[in-house]
One Martini backbone bead per residue (centre of mass of N, CA, C, O) as a GRO file, in nm:
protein
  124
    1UNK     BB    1  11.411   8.888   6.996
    2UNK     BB    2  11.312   8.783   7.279
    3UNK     BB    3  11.102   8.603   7.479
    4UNK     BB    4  10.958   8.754   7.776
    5UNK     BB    5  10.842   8.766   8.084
    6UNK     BB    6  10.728   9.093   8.305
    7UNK     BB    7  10.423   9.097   8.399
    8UNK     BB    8  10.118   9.067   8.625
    9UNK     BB    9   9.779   9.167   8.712
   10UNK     BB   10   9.654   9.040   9.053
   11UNK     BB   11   9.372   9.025   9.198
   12UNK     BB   12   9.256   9.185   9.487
   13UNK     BB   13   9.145   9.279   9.831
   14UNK     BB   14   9.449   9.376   9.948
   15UNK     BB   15   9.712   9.461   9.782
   16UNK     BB   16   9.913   9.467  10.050
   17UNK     BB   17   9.883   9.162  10.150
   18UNK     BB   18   9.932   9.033   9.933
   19UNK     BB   19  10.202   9.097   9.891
   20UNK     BB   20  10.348   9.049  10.120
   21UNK     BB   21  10.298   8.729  10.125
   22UNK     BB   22  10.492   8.696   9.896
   23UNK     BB   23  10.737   8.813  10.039
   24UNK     BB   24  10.741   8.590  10.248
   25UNK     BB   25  10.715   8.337  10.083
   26UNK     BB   26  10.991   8.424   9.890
   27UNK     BB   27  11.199   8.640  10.059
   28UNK     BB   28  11.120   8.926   9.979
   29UNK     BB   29  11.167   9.260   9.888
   30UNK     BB   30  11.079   9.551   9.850
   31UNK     BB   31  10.889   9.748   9.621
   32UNK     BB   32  10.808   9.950   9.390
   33UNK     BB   33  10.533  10.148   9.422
   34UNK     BB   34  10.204  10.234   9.182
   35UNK     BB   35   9.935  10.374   9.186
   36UNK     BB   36   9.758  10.066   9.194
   37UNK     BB   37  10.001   9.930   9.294
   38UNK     BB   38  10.170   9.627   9.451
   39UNK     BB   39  10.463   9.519   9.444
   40UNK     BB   40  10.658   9.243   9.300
   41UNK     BB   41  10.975   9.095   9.277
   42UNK     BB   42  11.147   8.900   9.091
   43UNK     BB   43  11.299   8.706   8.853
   44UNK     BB   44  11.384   8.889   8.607
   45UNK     BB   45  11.180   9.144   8.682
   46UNK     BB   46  10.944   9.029   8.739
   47UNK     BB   47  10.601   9.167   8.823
   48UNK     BB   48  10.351   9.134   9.071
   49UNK     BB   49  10.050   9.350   9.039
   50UNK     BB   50   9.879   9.429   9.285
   51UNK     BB   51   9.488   9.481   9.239
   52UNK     BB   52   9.179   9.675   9.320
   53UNK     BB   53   8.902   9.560   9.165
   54UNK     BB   54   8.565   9.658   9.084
   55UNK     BB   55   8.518   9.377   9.114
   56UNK     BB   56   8.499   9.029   9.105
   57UNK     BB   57   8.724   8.759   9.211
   58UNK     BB   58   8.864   8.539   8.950
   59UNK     BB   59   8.996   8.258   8.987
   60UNK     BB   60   9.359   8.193   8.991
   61UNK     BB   61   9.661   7.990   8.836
   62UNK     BB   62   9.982   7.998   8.984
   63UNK     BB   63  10.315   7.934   8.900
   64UNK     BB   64  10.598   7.822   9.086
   65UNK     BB   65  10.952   7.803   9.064
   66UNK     BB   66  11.184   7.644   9.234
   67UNK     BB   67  11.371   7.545   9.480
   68UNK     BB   68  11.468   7.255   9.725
   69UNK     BB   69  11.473   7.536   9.980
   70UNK     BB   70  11.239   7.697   9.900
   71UNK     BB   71  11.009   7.429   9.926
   72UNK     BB   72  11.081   7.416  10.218
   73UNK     BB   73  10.981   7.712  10.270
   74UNK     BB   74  10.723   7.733  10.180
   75UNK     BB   75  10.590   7.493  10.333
   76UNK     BB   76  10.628   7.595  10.611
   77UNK     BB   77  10.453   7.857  10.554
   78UNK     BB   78  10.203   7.751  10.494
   79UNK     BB   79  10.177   7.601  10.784
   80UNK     BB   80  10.292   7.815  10.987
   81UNK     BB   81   9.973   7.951  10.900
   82UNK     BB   82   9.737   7.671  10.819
   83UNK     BB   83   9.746   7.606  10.522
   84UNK     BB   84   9.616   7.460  10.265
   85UNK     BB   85   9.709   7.181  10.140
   86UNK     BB   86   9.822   6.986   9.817
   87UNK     BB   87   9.892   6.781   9.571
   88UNK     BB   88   9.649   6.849   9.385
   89UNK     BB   89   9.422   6.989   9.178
   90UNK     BB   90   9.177   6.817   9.301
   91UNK     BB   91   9.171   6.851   9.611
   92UNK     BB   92   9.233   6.496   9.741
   93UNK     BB   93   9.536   6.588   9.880
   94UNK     BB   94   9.583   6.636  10.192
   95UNK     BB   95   9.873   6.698  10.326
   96UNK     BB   96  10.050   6.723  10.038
   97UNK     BB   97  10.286   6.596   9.820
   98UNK     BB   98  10.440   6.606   9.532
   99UNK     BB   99  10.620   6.349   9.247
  100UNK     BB  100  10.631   6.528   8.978
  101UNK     BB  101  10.871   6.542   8.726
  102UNK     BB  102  11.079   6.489   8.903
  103UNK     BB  103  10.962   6.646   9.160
  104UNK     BB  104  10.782   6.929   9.363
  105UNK     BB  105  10.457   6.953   9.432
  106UNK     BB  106  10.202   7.206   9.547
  107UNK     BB  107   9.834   7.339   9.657
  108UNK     BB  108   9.679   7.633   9.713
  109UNK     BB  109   9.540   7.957   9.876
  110UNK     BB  110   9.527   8.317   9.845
  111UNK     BB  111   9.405   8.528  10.006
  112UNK     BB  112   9.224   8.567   9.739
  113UNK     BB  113   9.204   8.269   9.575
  114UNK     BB  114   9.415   8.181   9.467
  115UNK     BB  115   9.570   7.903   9.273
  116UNK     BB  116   9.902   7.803   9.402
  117UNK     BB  117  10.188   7.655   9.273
  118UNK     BB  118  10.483   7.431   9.403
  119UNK     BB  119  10.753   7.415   9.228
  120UNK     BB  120  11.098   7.227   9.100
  121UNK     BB  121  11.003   7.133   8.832
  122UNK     BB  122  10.916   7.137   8.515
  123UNK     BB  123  10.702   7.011   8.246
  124UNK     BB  124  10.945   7.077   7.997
   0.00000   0.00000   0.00000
């Protein structure tokens, strides 16, 4: 049997907002939700499962690989929605993007205060 990732649960302050997000981010439709998540589905059935822990949320860094059509349709929504972004994860280059790895790719914070990456090639 193969290893594949399959979902991970993300702790949101308001776990509709953030699918919301995601879903807007990556142009996907809505997924079905059950119990305390709130799904998004991306490619190969991965599900990112927003929930509302009673605990205070500590940031996390979620790295997403795009094509180069969707990476210019990310940064436009990052972009036309006000979100600050940077070229570099120690967010000293704002209002660009990188040409790391032989692509391009930006860092952001997602309504919950996740640090979220969008790269267009892998680093391995």
């Amino acid at each position: 049997m193969t290893v594949t990732f399959n979902h991970t649960i993300i702790a949101s302050k308001d776990k509709s907002a953030s699918a919301a997000f995601y879903r807007e981010l990556f142009e996907l439709p809505e997924a079905p939700s059950w119990g305390p998540f709130a799904n998004v589905q991306l490619d190969e059935g991965v599900l990112l499962q927003f929930a509302e822990p009673p605990v205070d949320i500590q940031m996390q860094h979620y790295a997403f690989l795009v094509d180069d059509e969707m990476f210019l349709r990310c940064l436009a929504f990052v972009e036309g929605r006000g979100i600050t972004y940077w070229a570099d994860p120690q967010l000293k280059r704002e209002g660009e993007t990188n040409t790391e790895h032989g692509g391009r790719g930006f860092y952001f914070f997602d309504p919950a205060g996740h640090a979220i990456e969008i790269i267009t090639r892998p680093y391995l």
